[in-house]
N, CA and C atoms as a LAMMPS dump frame, in Angstrom:
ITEM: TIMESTEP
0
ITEM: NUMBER OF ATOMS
333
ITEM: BOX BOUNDS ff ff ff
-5.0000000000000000e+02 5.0000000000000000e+02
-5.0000000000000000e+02 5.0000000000000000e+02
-5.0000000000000000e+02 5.0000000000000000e+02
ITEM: ATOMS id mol type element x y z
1 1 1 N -488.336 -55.635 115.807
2 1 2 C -487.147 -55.449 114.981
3 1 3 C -487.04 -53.978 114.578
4 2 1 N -485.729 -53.361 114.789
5 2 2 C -485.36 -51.861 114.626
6 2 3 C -485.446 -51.822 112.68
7 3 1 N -486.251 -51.137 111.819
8 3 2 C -486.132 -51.406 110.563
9 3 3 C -485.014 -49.756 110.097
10 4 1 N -484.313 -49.964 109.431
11 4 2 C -483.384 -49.323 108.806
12 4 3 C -483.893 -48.197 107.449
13 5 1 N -485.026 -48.552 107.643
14 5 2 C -485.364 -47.557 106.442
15 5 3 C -486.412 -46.712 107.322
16 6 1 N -486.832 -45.042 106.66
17 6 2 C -487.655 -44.478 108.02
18 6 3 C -488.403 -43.491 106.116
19 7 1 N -489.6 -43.165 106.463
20 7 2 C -490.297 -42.891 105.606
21 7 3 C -490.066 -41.525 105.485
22 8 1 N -489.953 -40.502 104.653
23 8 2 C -489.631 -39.046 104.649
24 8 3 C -490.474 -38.22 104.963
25 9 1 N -491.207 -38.605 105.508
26 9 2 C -492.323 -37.714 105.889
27 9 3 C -492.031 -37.536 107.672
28 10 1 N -491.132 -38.539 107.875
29 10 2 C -490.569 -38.707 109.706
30 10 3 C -489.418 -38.39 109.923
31 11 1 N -489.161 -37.9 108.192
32 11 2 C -487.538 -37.486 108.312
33 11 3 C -487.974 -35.515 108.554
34 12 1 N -489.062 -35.221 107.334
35 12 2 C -489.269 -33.806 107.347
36 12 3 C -489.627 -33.718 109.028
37 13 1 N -489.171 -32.175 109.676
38 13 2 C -489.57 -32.125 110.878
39 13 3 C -489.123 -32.533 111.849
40 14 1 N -487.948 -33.049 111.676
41 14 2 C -487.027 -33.974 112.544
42 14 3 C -486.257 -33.033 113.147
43 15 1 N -486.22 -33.01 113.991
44 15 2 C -484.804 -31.664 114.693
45 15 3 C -483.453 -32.074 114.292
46 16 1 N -482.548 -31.276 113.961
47 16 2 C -481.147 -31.392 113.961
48 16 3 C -480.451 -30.755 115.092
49 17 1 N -479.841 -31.233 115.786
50 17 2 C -478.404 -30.569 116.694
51 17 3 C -476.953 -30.647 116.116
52 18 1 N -476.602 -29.138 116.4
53 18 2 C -475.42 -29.048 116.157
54 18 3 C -474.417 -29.719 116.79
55 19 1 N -472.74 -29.356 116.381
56 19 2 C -471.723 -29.728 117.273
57 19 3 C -471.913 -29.062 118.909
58 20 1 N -471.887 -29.45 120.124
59 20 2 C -472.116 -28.752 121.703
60 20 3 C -473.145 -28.972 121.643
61 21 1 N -473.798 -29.979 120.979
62 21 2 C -476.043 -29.912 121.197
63 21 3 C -476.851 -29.061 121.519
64 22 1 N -476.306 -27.912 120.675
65 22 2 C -477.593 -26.83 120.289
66 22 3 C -478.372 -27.235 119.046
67 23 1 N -479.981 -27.398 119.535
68 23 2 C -480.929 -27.203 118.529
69 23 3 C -480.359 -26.22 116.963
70 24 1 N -480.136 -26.787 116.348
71 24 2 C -480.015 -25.642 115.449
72 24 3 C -480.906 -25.608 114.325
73 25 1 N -482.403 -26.653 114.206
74 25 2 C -483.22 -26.353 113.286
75 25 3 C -484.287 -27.624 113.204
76 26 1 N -484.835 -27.878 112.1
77 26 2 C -485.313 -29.015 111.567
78 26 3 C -485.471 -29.511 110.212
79 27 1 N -485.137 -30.554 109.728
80 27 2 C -485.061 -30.676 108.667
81 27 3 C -486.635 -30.644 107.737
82 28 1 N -486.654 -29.555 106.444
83 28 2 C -487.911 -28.968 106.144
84 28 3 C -488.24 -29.913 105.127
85 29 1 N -487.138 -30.337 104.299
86 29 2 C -487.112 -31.316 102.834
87 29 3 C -486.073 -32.074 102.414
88 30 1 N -485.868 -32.806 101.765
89 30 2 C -484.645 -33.153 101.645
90 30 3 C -484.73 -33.356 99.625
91 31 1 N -483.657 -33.27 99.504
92 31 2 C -483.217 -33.163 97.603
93 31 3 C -482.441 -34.256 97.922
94 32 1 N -483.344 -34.691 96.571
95 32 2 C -482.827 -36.111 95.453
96 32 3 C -482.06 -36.203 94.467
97 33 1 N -480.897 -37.077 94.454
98 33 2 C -480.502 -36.825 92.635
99 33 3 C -481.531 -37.514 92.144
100 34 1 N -481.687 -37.401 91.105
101 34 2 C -482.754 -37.795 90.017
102 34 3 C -482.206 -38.928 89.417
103 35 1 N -481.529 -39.431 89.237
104 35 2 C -480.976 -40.671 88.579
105 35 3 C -480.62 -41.777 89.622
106 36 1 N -479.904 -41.569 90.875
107 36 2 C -479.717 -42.382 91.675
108 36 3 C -480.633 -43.08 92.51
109 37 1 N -481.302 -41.838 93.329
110 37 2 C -482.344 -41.866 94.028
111 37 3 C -481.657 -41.399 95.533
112 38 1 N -480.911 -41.403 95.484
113 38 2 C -479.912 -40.712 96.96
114 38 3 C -480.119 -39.712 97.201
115 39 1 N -479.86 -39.14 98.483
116 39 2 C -480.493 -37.944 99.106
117 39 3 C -478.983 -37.214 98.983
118 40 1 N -478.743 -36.296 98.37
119 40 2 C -477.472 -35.51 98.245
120 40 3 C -477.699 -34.098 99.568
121 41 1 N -479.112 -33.774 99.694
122 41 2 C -478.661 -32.368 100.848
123 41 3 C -480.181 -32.495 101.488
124 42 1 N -480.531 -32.1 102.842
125 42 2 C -481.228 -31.692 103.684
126 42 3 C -481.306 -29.864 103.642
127 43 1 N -482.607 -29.704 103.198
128 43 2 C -482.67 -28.2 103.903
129 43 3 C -483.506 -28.477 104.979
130 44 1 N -482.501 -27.677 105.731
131 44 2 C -482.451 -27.443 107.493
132 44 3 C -483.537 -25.757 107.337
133 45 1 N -484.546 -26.104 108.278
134 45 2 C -485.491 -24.764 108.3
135 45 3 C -484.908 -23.863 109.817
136 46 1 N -484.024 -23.281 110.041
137 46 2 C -483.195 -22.387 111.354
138 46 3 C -484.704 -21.165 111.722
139 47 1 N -484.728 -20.888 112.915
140 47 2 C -485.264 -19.557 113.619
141 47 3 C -486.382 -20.13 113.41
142 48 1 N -487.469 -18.858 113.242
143 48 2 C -488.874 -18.899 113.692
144 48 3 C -489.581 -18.798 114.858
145 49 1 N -490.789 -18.04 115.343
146 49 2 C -491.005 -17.925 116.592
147 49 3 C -490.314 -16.809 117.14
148 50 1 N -490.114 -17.082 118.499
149 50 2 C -489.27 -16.822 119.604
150 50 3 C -487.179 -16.965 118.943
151 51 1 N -487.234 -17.341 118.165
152 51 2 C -485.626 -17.142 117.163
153 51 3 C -485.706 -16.868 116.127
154 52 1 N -486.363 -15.664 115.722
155 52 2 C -486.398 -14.982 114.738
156 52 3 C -486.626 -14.96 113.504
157 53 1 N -486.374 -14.397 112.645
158 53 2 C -486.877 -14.85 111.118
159 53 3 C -486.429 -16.101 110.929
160 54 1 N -487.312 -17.099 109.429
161 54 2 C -486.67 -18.354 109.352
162 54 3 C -485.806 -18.052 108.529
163 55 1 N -484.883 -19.256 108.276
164 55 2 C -483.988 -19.157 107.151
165 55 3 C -484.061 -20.368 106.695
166 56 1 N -483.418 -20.96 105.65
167 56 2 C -482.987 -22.362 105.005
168 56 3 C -481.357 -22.445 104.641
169 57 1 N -480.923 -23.522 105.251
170 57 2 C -479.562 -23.99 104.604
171 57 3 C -479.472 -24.875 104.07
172 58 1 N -478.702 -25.908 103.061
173 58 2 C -478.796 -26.695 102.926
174 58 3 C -477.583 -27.61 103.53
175 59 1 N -477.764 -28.564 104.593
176 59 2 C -476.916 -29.68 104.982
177 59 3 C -476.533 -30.801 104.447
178 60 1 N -475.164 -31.181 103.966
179 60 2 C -474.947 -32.67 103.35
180 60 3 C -475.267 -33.723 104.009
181 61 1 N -475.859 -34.31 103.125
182 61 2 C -476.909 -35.498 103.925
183 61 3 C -475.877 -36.88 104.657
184 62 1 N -474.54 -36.641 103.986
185 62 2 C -474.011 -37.688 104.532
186 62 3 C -473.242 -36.571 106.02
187 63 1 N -473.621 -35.8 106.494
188 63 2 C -473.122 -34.826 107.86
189 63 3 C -474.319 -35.001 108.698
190 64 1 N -474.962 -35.862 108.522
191 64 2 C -476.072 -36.106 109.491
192 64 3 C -476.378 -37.408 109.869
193 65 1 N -476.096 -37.601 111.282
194 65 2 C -475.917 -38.717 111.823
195 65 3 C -477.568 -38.905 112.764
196 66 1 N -478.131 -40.247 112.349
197 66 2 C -480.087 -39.899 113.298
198 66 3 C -479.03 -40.782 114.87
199 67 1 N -479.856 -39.652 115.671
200 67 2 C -479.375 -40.381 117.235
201 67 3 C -480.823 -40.791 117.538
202 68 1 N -480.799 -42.281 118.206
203 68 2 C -481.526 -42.865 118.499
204 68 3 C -482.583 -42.86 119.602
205 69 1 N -481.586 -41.688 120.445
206 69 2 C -482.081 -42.198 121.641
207 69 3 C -482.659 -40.442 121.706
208 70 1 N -482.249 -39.599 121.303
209 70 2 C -482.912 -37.853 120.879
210 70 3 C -484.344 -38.3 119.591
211 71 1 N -483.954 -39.426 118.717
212 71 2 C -485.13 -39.538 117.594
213 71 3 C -485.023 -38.328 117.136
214 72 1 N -483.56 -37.997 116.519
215 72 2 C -483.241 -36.359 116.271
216 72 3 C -482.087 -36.879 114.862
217 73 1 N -481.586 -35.786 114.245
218 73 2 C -480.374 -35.872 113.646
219 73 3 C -479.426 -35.175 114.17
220 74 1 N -477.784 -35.618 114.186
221 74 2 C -477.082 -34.491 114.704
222 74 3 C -475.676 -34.175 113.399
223 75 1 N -475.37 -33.121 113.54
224 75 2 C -474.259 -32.74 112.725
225 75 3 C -473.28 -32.396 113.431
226 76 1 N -472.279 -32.064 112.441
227 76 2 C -471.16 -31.587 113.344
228 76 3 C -470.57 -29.799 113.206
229 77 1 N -472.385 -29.319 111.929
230 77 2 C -472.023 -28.219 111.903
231 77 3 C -472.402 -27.138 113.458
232 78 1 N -472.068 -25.919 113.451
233 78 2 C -472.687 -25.122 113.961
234 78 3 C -473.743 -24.269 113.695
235 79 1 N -474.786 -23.828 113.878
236 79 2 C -475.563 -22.979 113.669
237 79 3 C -474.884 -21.448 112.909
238 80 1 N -473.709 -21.078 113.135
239 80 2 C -472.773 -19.871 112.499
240 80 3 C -472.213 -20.59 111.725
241 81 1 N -471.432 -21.527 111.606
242 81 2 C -471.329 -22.236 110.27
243 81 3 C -471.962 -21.907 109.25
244 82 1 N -473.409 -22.776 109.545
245 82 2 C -474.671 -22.273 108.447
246 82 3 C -474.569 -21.186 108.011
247 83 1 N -474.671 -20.445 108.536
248 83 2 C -474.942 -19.015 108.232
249 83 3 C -474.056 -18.524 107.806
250 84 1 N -473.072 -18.914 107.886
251 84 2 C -471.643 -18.096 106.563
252 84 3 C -471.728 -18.918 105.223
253 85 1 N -472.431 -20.323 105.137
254 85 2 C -472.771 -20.918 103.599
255 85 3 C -473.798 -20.369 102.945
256 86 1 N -474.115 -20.978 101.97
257 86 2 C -475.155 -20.744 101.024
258 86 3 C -476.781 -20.917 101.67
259 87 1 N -477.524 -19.919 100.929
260 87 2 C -478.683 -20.209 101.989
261 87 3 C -480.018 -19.134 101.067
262 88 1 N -480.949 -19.352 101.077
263 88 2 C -482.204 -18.883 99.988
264 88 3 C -481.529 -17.109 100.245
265 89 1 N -481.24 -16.885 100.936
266 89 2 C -480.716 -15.3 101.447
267 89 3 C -480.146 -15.012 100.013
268 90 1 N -479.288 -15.957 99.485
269 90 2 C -478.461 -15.235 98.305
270 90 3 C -479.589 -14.979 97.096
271 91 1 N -480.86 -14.885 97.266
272 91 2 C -481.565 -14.539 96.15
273 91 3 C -481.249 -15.597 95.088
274 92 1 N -481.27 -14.603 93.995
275 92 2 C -481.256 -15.506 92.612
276 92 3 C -479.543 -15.718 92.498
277 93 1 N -479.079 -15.827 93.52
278 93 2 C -477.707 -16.021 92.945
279 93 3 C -477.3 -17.573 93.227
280 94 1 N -478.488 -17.743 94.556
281 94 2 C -478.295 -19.603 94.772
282 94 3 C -479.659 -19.797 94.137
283 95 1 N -479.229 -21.3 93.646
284 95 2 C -479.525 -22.139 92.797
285 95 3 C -479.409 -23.391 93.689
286 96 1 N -480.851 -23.827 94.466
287 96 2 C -480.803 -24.958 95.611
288 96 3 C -480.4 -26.394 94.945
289 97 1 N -480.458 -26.834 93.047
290 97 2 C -480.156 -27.673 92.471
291 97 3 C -478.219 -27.374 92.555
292 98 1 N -477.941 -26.346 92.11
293 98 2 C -476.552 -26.603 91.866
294 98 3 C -475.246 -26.898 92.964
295 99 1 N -474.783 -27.529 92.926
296 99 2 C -473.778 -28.446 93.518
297 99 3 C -472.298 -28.063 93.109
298 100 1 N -472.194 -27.287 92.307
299 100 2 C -470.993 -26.95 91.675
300 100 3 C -469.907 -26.706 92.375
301 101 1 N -469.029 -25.645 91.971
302 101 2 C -467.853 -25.022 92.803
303 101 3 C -468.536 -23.591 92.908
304 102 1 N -469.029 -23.254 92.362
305 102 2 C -470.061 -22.065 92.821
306 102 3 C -470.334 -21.714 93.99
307 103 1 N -470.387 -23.182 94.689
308 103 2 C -470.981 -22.819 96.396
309 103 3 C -470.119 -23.166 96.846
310 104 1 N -469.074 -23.721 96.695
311 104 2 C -467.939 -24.854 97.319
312 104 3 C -467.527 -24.265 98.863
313 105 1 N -467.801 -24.869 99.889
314 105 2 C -468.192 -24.434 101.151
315 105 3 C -467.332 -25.342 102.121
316 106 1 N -466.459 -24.693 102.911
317 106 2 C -466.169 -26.317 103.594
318 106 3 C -466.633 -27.268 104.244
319 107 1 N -468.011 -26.767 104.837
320 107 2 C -469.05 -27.77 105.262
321 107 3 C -469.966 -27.831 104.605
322 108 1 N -470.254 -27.711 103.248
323 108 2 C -470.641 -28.173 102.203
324 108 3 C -470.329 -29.428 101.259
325 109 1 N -470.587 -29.306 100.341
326 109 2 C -470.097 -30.251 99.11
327 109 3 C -468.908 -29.463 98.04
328 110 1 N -468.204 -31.341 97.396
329 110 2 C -467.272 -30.812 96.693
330 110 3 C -468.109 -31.741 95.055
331 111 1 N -467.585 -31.225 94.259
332 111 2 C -467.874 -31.896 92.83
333 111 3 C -466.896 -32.808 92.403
């Protein structure tokens, strides 16, 4: 029997593909609301190695679809997408808790 729930430790490390199925990372952690228990965002760990410095974005968890047959996640962002949102790059100006209009992104979240 296929079980519907998958433990987060098989979620961390999981590759994501973009829209055109480019690799565009792996998922490093994922954030919880604290009251619900729902996963509101995936940070996606991009580069490293042979692709350069790493970075972190954070992906909306409901933009990630697990394909079954990759045992992968896929989105429908792009890898340049990412990289024009919010991302540890902004220093102290992102805040990986806040959700606000602060970041309001179109492949992001809205409040």
């Amino acid at each position: 029997m296929a079980h519907t729930l998958v433990p987060s430790d098989h979620v961390e490390t999981a590759s994501v593909y973009g829209r055109g199925d480019e690799k565009i990372g792996t998922i490093e952690r994922l954030m919880l609301e604290k009251k619900s228990g729902t996963v509101a965002y995936a940070v996606v760990r991009c580069g490293g190695l042979l692709k350069g410095e790493v970075r972190h974005y954070p992906v909306p968890w409901d933009s990630l679809k697990y394909d079954v047959a990759r045992k992968a996640y896929t989105t429908n962002l792009t890898l340049e997408e990412l990289r024009s949102g919010p991302s540890e790059l902004d220093g102290e100006a992102f805040d990986w808790g806040d959700r606000s209009a602060t970041y309001r992104h179109p492949q992001y979240w809205s409040v």
